[in-house]
N, CA, C and O atoms as a GROMACS GRO file, in nm:
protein
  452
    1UNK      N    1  12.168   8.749  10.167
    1UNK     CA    2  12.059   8.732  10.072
    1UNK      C    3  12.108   8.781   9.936
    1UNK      O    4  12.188   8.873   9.919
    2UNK      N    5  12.049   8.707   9.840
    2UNK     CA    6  12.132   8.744   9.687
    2UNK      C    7  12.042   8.836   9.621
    2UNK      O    8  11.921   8.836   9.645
    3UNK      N    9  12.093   8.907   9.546
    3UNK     CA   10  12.025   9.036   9.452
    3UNK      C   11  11.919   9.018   9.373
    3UNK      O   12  11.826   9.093   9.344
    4UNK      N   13  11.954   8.878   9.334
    4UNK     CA   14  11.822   8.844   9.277
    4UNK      C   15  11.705   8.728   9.366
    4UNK      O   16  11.620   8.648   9.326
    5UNK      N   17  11.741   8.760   9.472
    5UNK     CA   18  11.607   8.747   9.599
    5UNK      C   19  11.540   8.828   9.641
    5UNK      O   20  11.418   8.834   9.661
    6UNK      N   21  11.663   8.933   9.663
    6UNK     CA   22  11.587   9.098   9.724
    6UNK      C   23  11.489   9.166   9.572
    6UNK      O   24  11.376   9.213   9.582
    7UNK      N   25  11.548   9.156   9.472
    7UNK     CA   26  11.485   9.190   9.352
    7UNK      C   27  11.332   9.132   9.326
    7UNK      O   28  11.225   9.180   9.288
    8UNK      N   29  11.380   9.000   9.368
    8UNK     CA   30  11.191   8.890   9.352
    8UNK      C   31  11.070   8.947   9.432
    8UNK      O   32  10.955   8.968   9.393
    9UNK      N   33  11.131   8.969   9.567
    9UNK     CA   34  11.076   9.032   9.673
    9UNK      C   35  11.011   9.149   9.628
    9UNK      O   36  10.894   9.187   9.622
   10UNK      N   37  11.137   9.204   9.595
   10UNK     CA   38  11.078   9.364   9.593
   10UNK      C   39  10.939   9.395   9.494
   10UNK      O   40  10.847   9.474   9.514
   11UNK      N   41  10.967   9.276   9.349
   11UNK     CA   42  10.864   9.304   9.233
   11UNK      C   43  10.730   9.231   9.365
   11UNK      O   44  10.629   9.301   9.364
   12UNK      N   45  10.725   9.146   9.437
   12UNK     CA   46  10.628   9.056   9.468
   12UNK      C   47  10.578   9.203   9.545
   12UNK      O   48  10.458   9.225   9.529
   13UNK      N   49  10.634   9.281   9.606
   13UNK     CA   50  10.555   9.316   9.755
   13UNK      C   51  10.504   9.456   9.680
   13UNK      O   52  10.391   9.499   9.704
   14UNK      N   53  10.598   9.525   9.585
   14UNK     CA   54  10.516   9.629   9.483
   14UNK      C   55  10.381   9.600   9.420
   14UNK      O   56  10.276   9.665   9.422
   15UNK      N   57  10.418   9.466   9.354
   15UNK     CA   58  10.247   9.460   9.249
   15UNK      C   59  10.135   9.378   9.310
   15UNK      O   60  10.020   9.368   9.267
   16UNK      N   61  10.208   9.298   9.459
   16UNK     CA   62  10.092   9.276   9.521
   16UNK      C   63  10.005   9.376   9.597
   16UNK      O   64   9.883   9.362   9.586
   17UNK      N   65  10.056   9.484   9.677
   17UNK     CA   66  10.060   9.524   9.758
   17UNK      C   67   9.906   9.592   9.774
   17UNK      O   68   9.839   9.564   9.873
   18UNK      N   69   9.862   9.671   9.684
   18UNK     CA   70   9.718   9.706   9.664
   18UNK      C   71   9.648   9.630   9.620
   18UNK      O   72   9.553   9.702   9.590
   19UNK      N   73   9.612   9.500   9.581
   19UNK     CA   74   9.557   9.434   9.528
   19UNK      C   75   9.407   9.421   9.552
   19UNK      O   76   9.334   9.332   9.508
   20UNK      N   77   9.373   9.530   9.634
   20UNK     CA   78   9.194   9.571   9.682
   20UNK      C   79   9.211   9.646   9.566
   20UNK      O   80   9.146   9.585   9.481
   21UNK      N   81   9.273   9.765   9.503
   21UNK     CA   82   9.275   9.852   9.401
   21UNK      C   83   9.138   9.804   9.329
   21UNK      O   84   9.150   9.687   9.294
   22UNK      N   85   9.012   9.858   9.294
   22UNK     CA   86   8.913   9.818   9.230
   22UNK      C   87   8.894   9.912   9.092
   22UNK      O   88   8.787   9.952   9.046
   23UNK      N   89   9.025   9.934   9.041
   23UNK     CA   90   8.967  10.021   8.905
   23UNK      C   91   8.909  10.170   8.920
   23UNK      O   92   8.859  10.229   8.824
   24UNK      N   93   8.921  10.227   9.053
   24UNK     CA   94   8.791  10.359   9.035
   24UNK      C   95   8.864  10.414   8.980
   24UNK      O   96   8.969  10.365   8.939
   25UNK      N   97   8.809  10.595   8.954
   25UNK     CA   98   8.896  10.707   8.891
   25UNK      C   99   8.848  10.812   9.014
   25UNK      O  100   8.747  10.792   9.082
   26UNK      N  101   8.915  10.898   9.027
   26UNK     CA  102   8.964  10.993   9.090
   26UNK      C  103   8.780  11.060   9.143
   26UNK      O  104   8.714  11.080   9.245
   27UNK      N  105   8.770  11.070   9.011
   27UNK     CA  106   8.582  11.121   9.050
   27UNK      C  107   8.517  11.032   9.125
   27UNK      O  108   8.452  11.081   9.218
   28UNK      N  109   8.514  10.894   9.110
   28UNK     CA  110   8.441  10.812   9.170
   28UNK      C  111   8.466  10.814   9.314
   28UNK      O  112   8.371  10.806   9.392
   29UNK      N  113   8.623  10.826   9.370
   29UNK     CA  114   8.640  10.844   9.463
   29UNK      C  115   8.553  10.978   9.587
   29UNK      O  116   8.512  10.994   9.702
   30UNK      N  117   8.566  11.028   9.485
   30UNK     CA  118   8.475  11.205   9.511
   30UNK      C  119   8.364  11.186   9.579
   30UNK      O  120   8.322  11.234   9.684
   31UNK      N  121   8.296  11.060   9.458
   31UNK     CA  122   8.159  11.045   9.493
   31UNK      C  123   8.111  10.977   9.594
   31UNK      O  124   8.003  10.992   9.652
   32UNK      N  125   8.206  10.890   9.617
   32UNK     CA  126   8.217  10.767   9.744
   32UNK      C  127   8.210  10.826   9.843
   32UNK      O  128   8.142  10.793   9.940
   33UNK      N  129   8.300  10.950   9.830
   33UNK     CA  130   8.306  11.035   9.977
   33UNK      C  131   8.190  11.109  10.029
   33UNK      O  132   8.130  11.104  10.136
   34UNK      N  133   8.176  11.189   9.905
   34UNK     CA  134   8.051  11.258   9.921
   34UNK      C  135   7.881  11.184   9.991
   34UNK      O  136   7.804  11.226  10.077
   35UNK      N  137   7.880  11.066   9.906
   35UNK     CA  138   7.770  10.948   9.984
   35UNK      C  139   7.785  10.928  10.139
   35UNK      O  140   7.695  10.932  10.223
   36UNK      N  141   7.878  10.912  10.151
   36UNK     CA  142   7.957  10.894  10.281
   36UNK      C  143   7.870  11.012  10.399
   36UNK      O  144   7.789  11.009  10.492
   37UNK      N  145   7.944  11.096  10.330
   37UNK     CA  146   7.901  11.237  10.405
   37UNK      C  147   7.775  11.245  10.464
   37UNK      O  148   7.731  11.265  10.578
   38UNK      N  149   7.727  11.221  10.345
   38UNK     CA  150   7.561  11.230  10.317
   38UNK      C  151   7.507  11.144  10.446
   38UNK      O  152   7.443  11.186  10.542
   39UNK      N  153   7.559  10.991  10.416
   39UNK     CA  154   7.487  10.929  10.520
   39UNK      C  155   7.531  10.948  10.654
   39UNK      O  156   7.455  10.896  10.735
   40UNK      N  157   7.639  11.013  10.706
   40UNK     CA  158   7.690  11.032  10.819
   40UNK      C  159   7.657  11.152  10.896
   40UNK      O  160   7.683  11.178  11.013
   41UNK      N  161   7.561  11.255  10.763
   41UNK     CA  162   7.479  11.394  10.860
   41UNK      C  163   7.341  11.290  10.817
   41UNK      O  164   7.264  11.376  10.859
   42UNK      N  165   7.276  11.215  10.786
   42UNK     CA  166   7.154  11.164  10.774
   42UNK      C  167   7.131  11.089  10.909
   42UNK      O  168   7.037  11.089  10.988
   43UNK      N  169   7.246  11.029  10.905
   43UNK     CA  170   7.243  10.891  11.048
   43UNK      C  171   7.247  10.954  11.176
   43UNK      O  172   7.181  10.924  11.275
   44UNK      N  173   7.339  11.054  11.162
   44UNK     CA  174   7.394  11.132  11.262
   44UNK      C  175   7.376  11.267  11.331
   44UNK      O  176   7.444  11.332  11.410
   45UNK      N  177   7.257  11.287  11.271
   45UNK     CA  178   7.212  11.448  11.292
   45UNK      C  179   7.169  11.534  11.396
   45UNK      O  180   7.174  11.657  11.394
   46UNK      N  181   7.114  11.439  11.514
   46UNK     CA  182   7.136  11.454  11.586
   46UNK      C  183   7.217  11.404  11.747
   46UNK      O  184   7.183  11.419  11.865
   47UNK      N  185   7.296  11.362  11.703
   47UNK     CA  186   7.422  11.312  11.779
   47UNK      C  187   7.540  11.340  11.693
   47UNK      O  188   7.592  11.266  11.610
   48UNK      N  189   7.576  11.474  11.734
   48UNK     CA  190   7.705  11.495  11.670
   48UNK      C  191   7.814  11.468  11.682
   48UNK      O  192   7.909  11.476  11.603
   49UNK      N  193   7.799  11.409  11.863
   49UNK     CA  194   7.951  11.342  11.890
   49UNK      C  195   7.964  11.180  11.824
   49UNK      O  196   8.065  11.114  11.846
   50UNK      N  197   7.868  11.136  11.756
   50UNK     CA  198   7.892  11.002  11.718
   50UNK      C  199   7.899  11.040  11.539
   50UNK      O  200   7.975  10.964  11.479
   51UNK      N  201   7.858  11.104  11.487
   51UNK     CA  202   7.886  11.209  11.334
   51UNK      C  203   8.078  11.170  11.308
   51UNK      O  204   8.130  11.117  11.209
   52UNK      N  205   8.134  11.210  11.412
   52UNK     CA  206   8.287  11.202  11.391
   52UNK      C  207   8.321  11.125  11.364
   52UNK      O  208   8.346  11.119  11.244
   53UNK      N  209   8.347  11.011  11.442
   53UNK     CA  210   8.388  10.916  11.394
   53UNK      C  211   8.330  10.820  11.230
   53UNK      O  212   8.391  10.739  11.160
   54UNK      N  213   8.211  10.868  11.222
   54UNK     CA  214   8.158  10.839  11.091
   54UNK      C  215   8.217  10.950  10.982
   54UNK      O  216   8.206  10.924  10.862
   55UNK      N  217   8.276  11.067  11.022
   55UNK     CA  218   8.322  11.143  10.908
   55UNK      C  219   8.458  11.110  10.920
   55UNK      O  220   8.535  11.138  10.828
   56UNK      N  221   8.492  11.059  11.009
   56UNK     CA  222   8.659  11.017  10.995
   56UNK      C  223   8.659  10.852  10.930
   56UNK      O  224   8.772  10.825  10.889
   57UNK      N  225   8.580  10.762  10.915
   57UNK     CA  226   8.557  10.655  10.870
   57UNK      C  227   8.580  10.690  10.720
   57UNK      O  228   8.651  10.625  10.643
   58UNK      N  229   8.504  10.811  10.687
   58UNK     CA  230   8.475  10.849  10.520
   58UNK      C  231   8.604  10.906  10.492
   58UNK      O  232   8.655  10.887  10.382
   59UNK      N  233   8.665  10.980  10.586
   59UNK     CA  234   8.775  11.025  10.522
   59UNK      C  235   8.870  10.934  10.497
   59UNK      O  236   8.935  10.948  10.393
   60UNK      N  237   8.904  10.808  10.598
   60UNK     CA  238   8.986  10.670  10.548
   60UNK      C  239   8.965  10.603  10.442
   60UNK      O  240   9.063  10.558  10.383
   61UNK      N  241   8.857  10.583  10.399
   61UNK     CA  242   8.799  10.581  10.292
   61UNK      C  243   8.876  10.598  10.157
   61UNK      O  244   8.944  10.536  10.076
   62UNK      N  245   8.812  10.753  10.191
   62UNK     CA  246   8.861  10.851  10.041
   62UNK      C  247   9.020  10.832   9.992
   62UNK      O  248   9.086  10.812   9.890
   63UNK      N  249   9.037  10.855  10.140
   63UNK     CA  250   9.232  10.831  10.128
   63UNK      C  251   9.280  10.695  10.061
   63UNK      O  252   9.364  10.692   9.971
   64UNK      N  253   9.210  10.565  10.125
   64UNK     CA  254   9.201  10.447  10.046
   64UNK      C  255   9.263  10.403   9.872
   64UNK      O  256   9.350  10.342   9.810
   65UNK      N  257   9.133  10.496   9.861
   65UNK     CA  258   9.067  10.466   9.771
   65UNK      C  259   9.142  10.561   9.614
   65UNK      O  260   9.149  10.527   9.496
   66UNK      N  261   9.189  10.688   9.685
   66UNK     CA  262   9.250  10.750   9.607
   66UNK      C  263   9.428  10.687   9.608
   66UNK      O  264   9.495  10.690   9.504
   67UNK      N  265   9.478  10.639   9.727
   67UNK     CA  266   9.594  10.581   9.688
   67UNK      C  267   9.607  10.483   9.567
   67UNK      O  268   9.686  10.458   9.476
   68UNK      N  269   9.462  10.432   9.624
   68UNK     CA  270   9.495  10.292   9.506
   68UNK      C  271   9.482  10.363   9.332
   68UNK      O  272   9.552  10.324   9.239
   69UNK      N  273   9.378  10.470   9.321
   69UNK     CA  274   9.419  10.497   9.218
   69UNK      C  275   9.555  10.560   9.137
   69UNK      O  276   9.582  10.558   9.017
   70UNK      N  277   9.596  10.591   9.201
   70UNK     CA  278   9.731  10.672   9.213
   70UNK      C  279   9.869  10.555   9.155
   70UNK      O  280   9.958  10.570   9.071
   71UNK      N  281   9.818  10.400   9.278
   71UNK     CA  282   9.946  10.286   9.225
   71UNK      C  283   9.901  10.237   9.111
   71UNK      O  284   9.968  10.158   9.046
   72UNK      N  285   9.734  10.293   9.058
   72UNK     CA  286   9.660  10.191   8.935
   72UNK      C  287   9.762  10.295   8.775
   72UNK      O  288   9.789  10.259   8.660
   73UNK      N  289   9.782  10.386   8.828
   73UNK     CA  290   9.832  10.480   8.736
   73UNK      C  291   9.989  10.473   8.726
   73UNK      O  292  10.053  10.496   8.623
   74UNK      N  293  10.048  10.432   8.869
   74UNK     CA  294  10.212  10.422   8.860
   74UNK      C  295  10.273  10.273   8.832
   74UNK      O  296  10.392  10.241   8.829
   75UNK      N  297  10.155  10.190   8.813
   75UNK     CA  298  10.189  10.043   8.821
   75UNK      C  299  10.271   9.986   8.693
   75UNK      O  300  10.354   9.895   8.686
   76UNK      N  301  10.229  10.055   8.613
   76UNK     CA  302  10.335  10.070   8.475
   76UNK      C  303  10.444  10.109   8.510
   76UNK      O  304  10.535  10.037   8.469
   77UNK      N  305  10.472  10.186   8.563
   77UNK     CA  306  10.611  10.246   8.599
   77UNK      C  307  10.737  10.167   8.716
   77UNK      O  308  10.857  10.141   8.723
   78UNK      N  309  10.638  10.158   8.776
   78UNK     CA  310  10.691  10.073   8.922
   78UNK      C  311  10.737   9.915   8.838
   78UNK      O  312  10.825   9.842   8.886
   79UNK      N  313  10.668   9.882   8.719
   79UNK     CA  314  10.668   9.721   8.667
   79UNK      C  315  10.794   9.792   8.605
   79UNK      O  316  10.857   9.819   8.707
   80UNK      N  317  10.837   9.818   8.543
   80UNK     CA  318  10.948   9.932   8.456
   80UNK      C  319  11.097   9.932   8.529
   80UNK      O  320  11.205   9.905   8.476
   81UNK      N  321  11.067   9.976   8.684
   81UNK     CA  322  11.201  10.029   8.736
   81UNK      C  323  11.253   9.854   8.801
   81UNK      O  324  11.370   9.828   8.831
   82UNK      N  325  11.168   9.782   8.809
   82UNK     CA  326  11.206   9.678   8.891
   82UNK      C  327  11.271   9.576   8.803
   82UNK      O  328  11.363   9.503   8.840
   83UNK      N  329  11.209   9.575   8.665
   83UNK     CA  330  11.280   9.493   8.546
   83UNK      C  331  11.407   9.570   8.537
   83UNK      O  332  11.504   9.496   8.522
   84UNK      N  333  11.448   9.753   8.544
   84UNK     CA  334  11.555   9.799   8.517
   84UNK      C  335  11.655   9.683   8.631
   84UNK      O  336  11.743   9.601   8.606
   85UNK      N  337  11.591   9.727   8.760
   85UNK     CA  338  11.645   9.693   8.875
   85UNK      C  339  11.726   9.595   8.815
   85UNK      O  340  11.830   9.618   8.755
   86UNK      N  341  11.664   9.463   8.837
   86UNK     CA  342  11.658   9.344   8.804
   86UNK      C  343  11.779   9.314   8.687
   86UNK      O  344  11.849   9.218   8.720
   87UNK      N  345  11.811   9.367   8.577
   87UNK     CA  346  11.879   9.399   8.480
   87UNK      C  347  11.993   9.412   8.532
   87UNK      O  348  12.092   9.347   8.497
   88UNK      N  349  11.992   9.528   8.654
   88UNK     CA  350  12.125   9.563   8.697
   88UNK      C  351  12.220   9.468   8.736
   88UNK      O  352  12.332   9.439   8.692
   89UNK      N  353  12.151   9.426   8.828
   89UNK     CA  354  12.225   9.303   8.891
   89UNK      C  355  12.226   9.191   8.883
   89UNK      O  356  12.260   9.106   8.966
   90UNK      N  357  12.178   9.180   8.753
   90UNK     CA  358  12.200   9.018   8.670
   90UNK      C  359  12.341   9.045   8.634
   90UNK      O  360  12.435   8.979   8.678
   91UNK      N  361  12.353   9.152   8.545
   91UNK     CA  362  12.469   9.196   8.514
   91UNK      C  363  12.597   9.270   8.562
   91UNK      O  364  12.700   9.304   8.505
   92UNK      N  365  12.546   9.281   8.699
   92UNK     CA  366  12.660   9.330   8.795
   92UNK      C  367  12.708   9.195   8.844
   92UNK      O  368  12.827   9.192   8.878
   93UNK      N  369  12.624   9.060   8.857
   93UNK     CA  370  12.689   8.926   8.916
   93UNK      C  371  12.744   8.864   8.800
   93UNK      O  372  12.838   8.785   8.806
   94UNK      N  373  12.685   8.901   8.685
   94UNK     CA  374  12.804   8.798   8.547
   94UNK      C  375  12.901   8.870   8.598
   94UNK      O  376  12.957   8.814   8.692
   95UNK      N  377  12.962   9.026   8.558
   95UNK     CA  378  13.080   9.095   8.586
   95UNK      C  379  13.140   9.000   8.690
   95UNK      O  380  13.212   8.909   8.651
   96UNK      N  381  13.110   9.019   8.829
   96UNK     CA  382  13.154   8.983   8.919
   96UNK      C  383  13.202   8.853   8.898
   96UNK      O  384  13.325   8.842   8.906
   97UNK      N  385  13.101   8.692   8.858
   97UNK     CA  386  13.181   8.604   8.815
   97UNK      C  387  13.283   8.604   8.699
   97UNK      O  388  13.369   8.517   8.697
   98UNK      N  389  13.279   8.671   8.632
   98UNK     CA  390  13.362   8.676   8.478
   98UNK      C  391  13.503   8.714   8.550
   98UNK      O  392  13.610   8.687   8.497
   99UNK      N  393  13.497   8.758   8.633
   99UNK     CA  394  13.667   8.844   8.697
   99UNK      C  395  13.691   8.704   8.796
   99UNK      O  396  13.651   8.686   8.911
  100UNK      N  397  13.776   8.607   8.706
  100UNK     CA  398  13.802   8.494   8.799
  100UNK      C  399  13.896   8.520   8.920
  100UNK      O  400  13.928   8.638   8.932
  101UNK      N  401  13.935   8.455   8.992
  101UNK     CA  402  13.997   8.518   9.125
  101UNK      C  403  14.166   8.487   9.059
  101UNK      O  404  14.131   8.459   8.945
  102UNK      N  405  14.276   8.478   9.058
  102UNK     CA  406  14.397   8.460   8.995
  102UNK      C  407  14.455   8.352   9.128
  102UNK      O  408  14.425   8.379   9.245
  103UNK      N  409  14.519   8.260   9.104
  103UNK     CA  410  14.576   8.172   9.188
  103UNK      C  411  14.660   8.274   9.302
  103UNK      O  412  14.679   8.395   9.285
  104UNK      N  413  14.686   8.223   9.376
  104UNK     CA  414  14.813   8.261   9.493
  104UNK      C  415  14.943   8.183   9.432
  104UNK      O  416  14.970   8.069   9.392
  105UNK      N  417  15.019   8.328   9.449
  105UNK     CA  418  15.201   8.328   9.374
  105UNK      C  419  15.204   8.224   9.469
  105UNK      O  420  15.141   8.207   9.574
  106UNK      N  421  15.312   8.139   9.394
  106UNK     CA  422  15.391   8.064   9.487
  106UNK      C  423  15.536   8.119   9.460
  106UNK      O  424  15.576   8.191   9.368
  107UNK      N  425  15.609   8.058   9.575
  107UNK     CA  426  15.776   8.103   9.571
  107UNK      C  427  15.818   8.061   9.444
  107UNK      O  428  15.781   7.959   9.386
  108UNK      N  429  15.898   8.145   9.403
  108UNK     CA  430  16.010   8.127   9.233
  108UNK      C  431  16.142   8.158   9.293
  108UNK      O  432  16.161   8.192   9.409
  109UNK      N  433  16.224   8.142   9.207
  109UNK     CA  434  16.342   8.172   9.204
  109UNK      C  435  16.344   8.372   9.190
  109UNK      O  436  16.434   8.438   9.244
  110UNK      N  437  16.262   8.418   9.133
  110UNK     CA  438  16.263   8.563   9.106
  110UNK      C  439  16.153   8.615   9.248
  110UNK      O  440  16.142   8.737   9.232
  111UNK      N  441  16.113   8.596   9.307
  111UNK     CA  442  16.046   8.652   9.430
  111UNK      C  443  16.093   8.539   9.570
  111UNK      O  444  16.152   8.430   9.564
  112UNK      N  445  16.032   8.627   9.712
  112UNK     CA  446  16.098   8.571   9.792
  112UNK      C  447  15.928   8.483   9.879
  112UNK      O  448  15.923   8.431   9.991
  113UNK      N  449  15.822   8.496   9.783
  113UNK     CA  450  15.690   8.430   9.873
  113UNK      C  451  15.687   8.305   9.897
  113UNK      O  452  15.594   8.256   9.961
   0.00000   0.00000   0.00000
């Protein structure tokens, strides 16, 4: 596979990859959770063994939700290293073609090939 396939790839599967990402901020996330909570001792108050799995629902959630803000903040950066990337090995394959290969010696009178 060529460098600039693995490179295409790599930008495609970075800036697609969260694409649920909905814009929140860090607080909103807070608050999402907190609602969460709320309705999961409201629903659940008295059945505490079914409470769990509704507080572990909220905690997937939160985790969610805070990753995505996290790639909404590194997505500049991540767009950044992949153009470096990308750069590299445009210019590591000119090098590579520019160094033509040199024929194979044939026999002379001054060598014995």
């Amino acid at each position: 596979m060529s460098p600039r396939v693995l490179t295409t790839a790599t930008l495609i599967v970075l800036l697609a990859a969260p694409a649920m990402a909905d814009r929140k901020t860090t607080q909103q996330c807070g608050n999402q959770f907190d609602q969460c909570q709320t309705e999961c001792s409201v629903n659940h108050k008295d059945e505490p063994s079914s409470r769990a799995p509704c507080v572990a629902r909220c905690s997937g959630l939160y985790a969610t939700c805070e990753a995505s803000v996290a790639y909404d903040k590194a997505k500049p950066w991540v767009g950044e290293q992949v153009k470096k990337t990308e750069k590299f090995f445009e210019e590591l394959i000119k090098k590579l073609d520019d160094k033509a290969v040199p024929p194979p010696q044939t026999k002379t009178k001054s060598n014995s090939i």
